[in-house]
N, C-alpha and C positions, 0 to 999 in steps of 0.2 A: 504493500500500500504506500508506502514512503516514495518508493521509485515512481509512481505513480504519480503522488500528490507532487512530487517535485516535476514531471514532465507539464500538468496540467497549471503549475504554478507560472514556470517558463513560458510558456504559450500565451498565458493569460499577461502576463507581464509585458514579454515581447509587444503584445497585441493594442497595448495603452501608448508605446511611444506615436504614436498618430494623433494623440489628442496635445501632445508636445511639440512632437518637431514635425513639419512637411518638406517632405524631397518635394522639389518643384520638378526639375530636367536634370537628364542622364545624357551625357556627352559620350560615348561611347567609341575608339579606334581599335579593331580587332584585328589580330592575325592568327590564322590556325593552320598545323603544319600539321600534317596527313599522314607523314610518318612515325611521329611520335605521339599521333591524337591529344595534340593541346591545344590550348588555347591562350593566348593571351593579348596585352593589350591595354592602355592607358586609361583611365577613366575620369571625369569629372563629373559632379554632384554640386549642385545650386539648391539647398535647402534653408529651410525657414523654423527658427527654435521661437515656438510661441509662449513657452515659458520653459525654465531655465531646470534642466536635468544633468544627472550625474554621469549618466552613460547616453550616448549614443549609438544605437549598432546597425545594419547593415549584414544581413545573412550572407554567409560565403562558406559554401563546403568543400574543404578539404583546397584552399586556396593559396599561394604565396602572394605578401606583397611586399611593396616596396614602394619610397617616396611620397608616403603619405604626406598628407599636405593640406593644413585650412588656410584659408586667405592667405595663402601665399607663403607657409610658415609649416617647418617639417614640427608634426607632432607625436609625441608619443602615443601608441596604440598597443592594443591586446588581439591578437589573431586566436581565439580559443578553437580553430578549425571547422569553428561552424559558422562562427560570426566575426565581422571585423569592429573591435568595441573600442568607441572614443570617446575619451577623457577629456582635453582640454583643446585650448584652440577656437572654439566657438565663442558667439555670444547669441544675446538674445536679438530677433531681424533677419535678414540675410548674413549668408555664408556660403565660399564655395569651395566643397573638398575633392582634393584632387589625389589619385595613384596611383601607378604601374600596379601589373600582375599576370600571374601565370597559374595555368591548372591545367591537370589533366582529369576530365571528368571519369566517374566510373559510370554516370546518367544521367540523361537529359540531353546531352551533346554525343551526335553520332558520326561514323565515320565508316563509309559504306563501298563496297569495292575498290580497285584498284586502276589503274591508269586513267583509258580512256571513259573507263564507267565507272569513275568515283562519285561519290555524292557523301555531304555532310548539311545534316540537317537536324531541327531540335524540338524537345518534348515538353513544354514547359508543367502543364497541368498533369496535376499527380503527381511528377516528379523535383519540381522545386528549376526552375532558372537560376537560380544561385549557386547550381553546379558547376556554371559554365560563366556567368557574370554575377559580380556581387550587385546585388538587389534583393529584391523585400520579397519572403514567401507570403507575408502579409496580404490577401489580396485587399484588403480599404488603403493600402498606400499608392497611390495613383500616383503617376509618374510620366512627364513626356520625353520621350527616348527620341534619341540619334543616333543612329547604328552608321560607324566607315566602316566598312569591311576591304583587309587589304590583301593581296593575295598574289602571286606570281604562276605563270603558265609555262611549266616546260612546253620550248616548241618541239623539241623531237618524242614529246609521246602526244601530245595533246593533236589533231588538226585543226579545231579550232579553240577559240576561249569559252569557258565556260562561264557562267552566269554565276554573282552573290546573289539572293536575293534579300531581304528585311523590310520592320514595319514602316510603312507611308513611302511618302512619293521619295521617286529618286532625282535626290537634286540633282549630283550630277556623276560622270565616270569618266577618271582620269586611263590613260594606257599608255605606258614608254614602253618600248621595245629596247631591251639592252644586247645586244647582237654578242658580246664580247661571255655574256654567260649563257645565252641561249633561252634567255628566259621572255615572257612579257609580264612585265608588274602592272597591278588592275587594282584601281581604287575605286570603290562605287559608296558612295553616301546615301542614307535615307533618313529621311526627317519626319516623325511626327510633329502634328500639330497642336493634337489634345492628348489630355493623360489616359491612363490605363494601367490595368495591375499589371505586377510582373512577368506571371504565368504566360502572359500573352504574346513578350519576347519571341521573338523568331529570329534563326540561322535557316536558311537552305543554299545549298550550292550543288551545281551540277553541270553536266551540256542538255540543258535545255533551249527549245524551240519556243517562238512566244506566238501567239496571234491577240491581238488587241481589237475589239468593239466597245460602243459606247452605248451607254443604257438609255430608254428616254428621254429622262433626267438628267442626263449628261457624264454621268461618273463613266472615268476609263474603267474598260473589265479587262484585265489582261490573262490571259490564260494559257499557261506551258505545259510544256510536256518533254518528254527525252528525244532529243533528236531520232533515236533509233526508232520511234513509236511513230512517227508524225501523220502515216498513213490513218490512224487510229483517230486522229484529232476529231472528227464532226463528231462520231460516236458517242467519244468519252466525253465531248463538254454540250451534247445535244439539249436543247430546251433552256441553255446556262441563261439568256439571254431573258428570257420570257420567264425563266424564275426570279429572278433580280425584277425586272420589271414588275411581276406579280405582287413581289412581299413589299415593295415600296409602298404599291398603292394598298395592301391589306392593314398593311400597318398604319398607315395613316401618317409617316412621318420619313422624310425624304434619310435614305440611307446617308452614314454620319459621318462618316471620313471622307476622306479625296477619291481616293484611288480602291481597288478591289481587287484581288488578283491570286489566285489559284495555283500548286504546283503538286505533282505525284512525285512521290517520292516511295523506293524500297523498302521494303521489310520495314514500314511503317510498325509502331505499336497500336493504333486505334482506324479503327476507318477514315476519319479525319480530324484534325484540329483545328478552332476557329481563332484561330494568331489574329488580331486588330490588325486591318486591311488587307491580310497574306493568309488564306487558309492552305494548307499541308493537308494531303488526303495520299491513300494507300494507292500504289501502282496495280493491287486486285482491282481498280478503277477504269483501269485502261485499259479499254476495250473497242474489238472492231464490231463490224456491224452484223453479224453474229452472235459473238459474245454478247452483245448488248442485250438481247433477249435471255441471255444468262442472268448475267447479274450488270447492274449498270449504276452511276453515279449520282442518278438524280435526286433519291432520297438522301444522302448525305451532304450532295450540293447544297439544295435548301436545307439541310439543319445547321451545316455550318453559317451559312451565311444569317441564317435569323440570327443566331449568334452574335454577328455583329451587334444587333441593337441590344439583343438579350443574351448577356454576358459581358460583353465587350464594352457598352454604352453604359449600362447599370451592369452593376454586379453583384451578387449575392455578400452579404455580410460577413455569411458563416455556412459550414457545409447544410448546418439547419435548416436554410433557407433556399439550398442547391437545385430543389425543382424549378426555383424561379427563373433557372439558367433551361437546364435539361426540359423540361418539361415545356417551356415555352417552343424552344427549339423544334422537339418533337412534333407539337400540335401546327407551328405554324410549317413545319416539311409537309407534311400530312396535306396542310388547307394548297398547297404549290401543288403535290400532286394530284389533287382536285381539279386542281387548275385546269394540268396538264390531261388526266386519265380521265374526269367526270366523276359523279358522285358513286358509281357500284364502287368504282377502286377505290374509296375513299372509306365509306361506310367496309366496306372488306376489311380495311387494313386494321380500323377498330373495332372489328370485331376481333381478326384476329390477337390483337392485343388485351382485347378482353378475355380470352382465351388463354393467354401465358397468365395473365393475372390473378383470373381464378385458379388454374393449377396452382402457382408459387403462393396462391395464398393457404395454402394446407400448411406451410412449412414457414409462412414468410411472417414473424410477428410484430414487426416494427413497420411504423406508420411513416410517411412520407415526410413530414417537417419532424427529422430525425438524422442527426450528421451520419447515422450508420445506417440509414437506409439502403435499399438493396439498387442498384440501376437501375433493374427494370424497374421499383416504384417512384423511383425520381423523374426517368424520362416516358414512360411508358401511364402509369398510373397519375405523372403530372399532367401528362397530353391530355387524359380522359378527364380529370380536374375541369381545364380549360375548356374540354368540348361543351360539359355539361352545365358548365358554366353561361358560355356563350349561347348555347340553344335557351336560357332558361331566361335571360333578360334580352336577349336579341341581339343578332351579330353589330347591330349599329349602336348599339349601347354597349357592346363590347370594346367595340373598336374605339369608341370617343374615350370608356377610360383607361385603355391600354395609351394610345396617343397623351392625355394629359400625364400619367405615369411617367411614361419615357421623357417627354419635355422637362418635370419636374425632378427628374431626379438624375437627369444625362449629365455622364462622366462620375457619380456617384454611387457608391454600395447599398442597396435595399435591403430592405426585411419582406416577408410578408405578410406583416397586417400594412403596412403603406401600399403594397398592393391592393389590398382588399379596400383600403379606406377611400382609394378610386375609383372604384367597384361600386361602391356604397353612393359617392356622391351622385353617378347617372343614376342608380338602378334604389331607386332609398326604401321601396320596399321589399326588396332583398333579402333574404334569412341569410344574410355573411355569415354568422355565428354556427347556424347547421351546416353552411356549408364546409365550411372551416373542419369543423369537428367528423364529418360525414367523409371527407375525401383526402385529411392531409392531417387529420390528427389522429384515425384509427387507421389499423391495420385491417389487414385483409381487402376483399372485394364482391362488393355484394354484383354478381351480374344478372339476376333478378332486374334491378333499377337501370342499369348496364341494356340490359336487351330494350327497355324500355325505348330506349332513345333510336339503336340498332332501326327499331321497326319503321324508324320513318321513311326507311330505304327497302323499295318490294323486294329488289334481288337479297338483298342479304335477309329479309325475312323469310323471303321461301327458304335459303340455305340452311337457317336455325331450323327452321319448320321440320326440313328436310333430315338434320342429327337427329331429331327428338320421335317422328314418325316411323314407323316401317310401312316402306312404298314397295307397290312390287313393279316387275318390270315395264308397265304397261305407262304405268306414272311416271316412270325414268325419259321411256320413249318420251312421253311429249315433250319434259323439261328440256330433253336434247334436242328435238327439233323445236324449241322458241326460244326464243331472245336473252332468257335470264344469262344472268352475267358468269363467264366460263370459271371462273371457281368452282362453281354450284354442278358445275356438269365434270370438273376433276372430283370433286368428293364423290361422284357418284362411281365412278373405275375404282378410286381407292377401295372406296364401300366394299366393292363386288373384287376385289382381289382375286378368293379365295374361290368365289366361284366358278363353275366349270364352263370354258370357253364354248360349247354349245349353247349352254343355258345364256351367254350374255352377246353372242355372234352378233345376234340385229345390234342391240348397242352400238358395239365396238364397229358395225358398218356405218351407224350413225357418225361417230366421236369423231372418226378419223379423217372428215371432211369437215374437222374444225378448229379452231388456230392451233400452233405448236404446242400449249401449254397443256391443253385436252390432249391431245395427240401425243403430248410424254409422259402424261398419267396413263395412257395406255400401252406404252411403252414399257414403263414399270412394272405395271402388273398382270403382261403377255409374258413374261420369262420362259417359262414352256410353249415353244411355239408350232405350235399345228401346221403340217403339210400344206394343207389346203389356205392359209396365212400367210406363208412364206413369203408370196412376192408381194404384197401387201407390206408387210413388216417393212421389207429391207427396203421401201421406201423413208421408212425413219433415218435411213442412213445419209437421205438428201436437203431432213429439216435444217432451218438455219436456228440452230441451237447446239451449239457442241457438248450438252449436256443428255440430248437425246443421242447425239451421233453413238456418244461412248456408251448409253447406255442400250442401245439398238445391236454396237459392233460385239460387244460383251453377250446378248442372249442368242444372236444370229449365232456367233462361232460355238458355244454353247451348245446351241441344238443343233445345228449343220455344220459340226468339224472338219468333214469334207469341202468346204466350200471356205476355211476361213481364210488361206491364201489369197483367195477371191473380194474378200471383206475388207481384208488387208491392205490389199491394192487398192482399192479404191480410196482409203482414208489415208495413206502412207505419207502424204504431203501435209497433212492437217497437226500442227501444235494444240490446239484449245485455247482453252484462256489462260491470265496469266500464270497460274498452277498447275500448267502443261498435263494437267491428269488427262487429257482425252491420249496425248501421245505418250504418257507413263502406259497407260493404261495397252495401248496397241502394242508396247516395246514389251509386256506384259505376255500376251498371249501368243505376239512371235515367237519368243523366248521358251515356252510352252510347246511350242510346234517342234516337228519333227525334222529341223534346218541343220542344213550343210553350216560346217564348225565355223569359218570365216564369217559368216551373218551372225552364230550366234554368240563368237568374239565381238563381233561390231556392235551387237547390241546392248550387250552384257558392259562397253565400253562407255555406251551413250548414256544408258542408266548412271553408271558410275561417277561420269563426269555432271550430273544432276543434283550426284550430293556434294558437290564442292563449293568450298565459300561465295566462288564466281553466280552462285543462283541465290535467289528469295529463300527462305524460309519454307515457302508454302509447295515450291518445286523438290525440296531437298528431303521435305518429310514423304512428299507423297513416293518417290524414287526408294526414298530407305525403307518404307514399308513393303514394294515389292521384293528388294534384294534383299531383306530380312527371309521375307515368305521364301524366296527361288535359294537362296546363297547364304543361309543365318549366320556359316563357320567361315566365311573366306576373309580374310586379314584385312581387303580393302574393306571390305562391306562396314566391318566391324570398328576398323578405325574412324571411316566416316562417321558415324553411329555415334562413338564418345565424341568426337568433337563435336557434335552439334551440343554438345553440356556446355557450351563455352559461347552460345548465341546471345545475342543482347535481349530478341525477343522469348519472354517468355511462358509463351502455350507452344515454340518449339522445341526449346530446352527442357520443357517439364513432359513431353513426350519421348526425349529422347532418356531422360531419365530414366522415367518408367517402363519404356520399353528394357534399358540395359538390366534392371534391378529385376524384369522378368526373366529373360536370358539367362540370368546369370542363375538363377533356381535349375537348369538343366544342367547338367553334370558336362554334358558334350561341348557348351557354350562355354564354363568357367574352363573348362581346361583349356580349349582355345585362346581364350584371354590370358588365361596365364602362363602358357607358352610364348603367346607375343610379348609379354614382357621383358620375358627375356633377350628379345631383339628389338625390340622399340628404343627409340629415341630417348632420350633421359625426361623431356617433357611431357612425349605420351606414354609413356612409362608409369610415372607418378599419376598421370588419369586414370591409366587402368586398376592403379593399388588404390586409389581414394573409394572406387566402389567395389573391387572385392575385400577391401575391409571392413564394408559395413557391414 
């Protein structure tokens, strides 16, 4: 309890120097060298001591400095390795502190392949920016940053320069060419103009491609992507334009910064981050016009960018209040893909969200205005907050006090009763108090009240209708042949899985002359495929969905092994998306076949080189889980294997974990391991003893 009361004491302490001192502006000159993953870099601080304290600090983990400096005067300081603590040197007014320093982050600051496909890019929320720059985990200390980023371009590995990027406009970018070292030196400035918490900090760097539009409002949208990818471009930034323009005019208040601008970046940790005016989103985003029907960016497009007003503009106070970020976010992606899809998709999505929230509420007992709330009841249970919100005093009473909110409390931290008490002003006969208590101060989910709303939508009312009923086939037919919206016609294949393809043939000649999405829920659950099907089927092998392709090439070869050569060929040129499972998966069943040794060295090669640092995370898990299945004892396989323990991301570290700790239970597998020991390098050496010691 002691270790406790002292963390919470610190916290609490730390959390008061804001009612003292205000950082105004962070001057910021960076350099990050790629080989040693550091960072360092000058810094200046213009703050305001509103009355007169013992300490000042300034969070910095695990940082050196040097030349500290107040108005102009080196002062004495405490580095306690989390914080930089100042004593004297100030007064009360203005003050500007100035310091060299250096660090090498162990999080938050990344540094991501090598030569021409490096990329360094950064994570502020969750992980603290004060990894990487000294600044405030505090998010109430709002701050207006100036990020130089300075950087040199070997010419003989690079062809061209790559791109810094950071928050606000770019004022300007200087380039010498020094011919005598072979290098180009690249100076690029970015200036905010308003404050913001720290968390919001952004680094990216990489060879990115840019295309720049403007909104109708006028704001530049810039939007990159990796030179290698470019073909990709309409895909992955489709609708970017018309969602921006959409939430401007939903929100009621002209988006807040200058500028706006976009970039994917590797082995990402979250789908995306909403960085103030530079959102960061995962390269699983990048996709061609295929893929797209896989999975695609536009729901996280619009949540990042609501972000901007909600998060970015206001902020939550405390994680207490953290649906007012998340949850906002959520509801207003949701209302963009209305926009964009209509209302079946819209009313779908919350059902389906009602749907995770009933389940998690068996288990889930903490309430949404709760710092230890779960995700999904912060952005998921906050959305549904808002809907019900909105439907219950009217989207225009909503909207007027979302609008006067954001005016009154922009570039400042919220609660939410200040939310609510905007609420109150349009809507004054309003139960705020039941509300309050009904969706953000208890647990669980009543979707009883839930479906309620659901029904104002036919298609997703027949779908409800539809779990709760037993239909028999005849009922199925009509749904199939009428309009309701194609979810409602996928749950009905899932439905009938199990059932025998005679009994559901008319269906399935129904389904299959209906978009791809119906047509992969029967895909799914044809796996045993009938004769008289057959050339039917291996039409899925033509959808533009690489999610049916793999799952079509998978029960074809399956049922007609004779023919898989045939299958093969046909998809042989085909990647997928960017987790190359459709071509894991074909390199999978070649490998399988009955191949002359030269193919089945070249494939066995191509797998191999899938788990090497050179790919994503999401390429390197899916490759190890085949060569675990085909190869579990072969040296490479297994070395791959431990070093993915050494990934920065981690859901693919804690599989490779788990995978090795199962492995190692086989008798065949630990001796394997501990044979290579014996020949291993001194560093994979020591990996392999760390987990046969455990």
């Amino acid at each position: 309890m002691k270790a406790l009361y002292f963390l919470l004491f610190s916290i609490f302490s730390f959390s008061q120097q804001t009612k003292y001192v205000d950082f105004l502006t962070c001057t910021a000159s960076l350099y990050t060298n790629f080989e040693e993953k550091s960072i360092s870099g000058s810094v200046t601080y213009e703050f305001k001591v509103k009355q007169i304290v013992d300490t000042i600090k300034i969070d910095a983990k695990n940082i050196v400095f040097s030349d500290v400096m107040i108005n102009g005067k080196m002062v004495k300081y405490k580095n306690s390795g989390k914080t930089l603590d100042l004593f004297d040197g100030y007064s009360k007014g203005k003050n500007k502190l100035t310091f060299q320093y250096t660090a090498i982050p162990k999080q938050t600051l990344y540094f991501i392949g090598q030569d021409e496909n490096r990329q360094i890019w950064t994570q502020g929320q969750g992980k603290y920016s004060s990894h990487w720059l000294p600044s405030f985990d505090d998010v109430n200390e709002k701050v207006i940053f100036g990020i130089t980023i300075n950087y040199f371009v070997d010419m003989d590995k690079f062809e061209f320069n790559p791109i810094a990027l950071s928050n606000g406009k770019l004022n300007f970018e200087k380039k010498t060419i020094s011919w005598s070292r072979g290098v180009n030196d690249i100076t690029r400035n970015y200036q905010m103009q308003k404050p913001m918490s720290s968390y919001l900090v952004m680094l990216a760097f990489g060879k990115f491609g840019m295309q720049e539009v403007k909104s109708k409002s006028g704001t530049p949208l810039e939007f990159y992507i990796d030179k290698n990818d470019y073909s990709k471009f309409e895909p992955t930034y489709r609708y970017s334009k018309q969602i921006f323009d959409y939430l401007e005019q939903e929100i009621g208040m002209k988006y807040p910064w200058k500028i706006y601008r976009q970039v994917p970046v590797r082995d990402f940790l979250y789908a995306g981050m909403e960085n103030t005016t530079s959102t960061i989103f995962s390269q699983d985003f990048v996709v061609d016009s295929i893929g797209f029907n896989d999975k695609n960016y536009i729901n996280v497009n619009a949540h990042e960018l609501a972000h901007q007003w909600f998060g970015d503009l206001i902020t939550a106070q405390s994680g207490k209040h953290h649906w007012l970020q998340e949850g906002f976010a959520t509801y207003y992606a949701l209302l963009a893909e209305k926009e964009i899809f209509g209302d079946d998709y819209f009313y779908n999505e919350l059902y389906d969200y009602a749907l995770q929230l009933k389940n998690a509420a068996k288990t889930d007992t903490i309430p949404v205005m709760n710092e230890n709330a779960s995700s999904l009841s912060f952005y998921k249970k906050g959305a549904w907050a808002l809907h019900t919100l909105r439907e219950d005093i009217g989207a225009k009473n909503f909207q007027k006090a979302v609008k006067k909110y954001l005016k009154k409390y922009q570039y400042k931290n919220v609660n939410t009763d200040e939310f609510l008490a905007e609420i109150k002003k349009v809507a004054k006969d309003f139960d705020i108090k039941k509300f309050k208590s009904k969706w953000l101060e208890t647990a669980g989910f009543d979707m009883v009240l839930a479906e309620s709303y659901l029904f104002n939508n036919k298609s997703v009312a027949a779908y409800i209708q539809l779990t709760k009923e037993k239909k028999d086939l005849e009922n199925y037919k009509a749904i199939l042949e009428s309009e309701t919206y194609f979810p409602v016609k996928q749950y009905i294949f899932y439905k009938l899985g199990n059932t025998p393809f005679e009994d559901k043939k008319e269906l399935i000649e129904i389904g299959m002359k209906q978009n791809v999405y119906v047509r992969q829920a029967i895909a799914e659950t044809v796996s045993e495929i009938p004769v008289e099907f057959k050339s039917q089927y291996e039409t899925f092998l033509d959808d533009d969905s690489y999610k049916t392709k793999e799952i079509a090439l998978i029960n074809l070869c399956n049922s007609f092994p004779n023919q898989a050569n045939e299958y093969l060929e046909k998809l042989k040129n085909l990647q997928g998306n960017n987790d190359k499972s459709l071509r894991i998966t074909w390199l999978k069943i070649a490998l399988n076949l009955d191949v002359i040794l030269e193919y089945k060295n070249l494939y066995f090669n191509e797998l191999l080189n899938y788990t090497s640092s050179n790919n994503e995370s999401s390429v390197r898990q899916n490759a190890l889980e085949v060569l675990l299945e085909l190869y579990p004892e072969n040296e490479q396989v297994i070395r791959a294997l431990f070093q993915a323990t050494n990934h920065h991301k981690w859901q693919f570290t804690k599989f490779a974990r788990e995978k090795i700790r199962t492995l190692l239970k086989q008798p065949d597998f630990r001796n394997q391991v501990e044979n290579l020991v014996k020949t291993a390098d001194e560093k994979t050496a020591a990996l392999y003893m760390k987990f046969l010691k455990e």
